[in-house]
C-alpha positions in Angstrom: -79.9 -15.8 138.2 -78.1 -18.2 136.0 -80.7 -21.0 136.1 -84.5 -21.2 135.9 -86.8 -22.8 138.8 -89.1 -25.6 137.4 -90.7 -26.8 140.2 -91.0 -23.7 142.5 -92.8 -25.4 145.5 -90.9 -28.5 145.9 -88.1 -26.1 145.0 -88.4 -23.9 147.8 -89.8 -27.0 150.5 -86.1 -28.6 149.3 -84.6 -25.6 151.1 -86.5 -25.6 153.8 -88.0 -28.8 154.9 -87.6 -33.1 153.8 -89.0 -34.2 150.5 -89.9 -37.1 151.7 -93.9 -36.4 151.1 -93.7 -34.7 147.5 -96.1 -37.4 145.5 -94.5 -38.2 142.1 -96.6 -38.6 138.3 -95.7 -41.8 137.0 -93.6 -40.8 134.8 -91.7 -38.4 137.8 -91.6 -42.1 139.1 -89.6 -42.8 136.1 -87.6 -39.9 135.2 -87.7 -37.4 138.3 -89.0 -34.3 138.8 -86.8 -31.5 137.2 -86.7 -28.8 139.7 -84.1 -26.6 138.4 -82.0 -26.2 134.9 -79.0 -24.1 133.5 -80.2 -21.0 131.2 -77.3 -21.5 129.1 -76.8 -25.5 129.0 -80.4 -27.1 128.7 -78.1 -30.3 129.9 -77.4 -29.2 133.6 -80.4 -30.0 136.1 -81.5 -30.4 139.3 -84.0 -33.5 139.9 -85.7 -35.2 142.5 -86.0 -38.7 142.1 -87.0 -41.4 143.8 -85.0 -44.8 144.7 -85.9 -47.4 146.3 -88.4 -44.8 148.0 -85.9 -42.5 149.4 -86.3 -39.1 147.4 -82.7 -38.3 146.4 -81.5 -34.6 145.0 -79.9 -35.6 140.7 -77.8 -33.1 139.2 -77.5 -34.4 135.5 -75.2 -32.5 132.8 -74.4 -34.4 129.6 -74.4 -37.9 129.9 -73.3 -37.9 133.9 -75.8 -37.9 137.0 -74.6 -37.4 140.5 -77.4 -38.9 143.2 -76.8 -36.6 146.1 -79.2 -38.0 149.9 -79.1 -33.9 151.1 -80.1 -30.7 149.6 -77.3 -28.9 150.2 -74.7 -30.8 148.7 -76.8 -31.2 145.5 -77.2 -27.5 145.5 -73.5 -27.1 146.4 -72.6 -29.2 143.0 -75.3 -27.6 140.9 -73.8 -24.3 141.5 -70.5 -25.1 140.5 -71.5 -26.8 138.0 -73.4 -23.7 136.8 -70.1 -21.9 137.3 -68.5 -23.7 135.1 -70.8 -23.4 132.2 -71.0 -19.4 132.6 -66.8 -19.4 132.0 -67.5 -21.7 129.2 -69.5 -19.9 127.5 -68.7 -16.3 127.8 
């Protein structure tokens, strides 16, 4: 596995079921809740945030953000994103 699980339940209820009932810390509020990153590029994670209070799926790597409504396209772009870091840096 070339990425580490943060948030294993909401992790695993992302797959499965709708987010829409995870409770957020105020400053989750604010920043999201990191639910998955790269091993090899701390910069490439999956969030969940919430706007406008619609939980949303955030892959972030650098300085770009991608605000994804479903899980599966979020994983989708997460993977290849992960993809492309593993060719980068073998």
């Amino acid at each position: 596995m070339n990425y580490k699980i943060i948030n294993k339940q909401v992790f695993e209820q992302a797959q499965l079921r709708s987010v829409s009932d995870v409770e957020f810390t105020e400053e989750e509020l604010k920043d999201g809740m990191k639910l998955a990153v790269s091993k090899k590029d701390a910069t490439l994670t999956l969030y969940l945030v919430d706007i406008d209070g619609q939980k949303k799926f955030d892959v972030r790597w650098d300085d770009s953000s991608e605000i994804f409504s479903g899980w599966y396209s979020a994983w989708d772009n997460f993977s290849w994103c992960l993809s492309i870091v593993d060719t980068q840096n073998d």
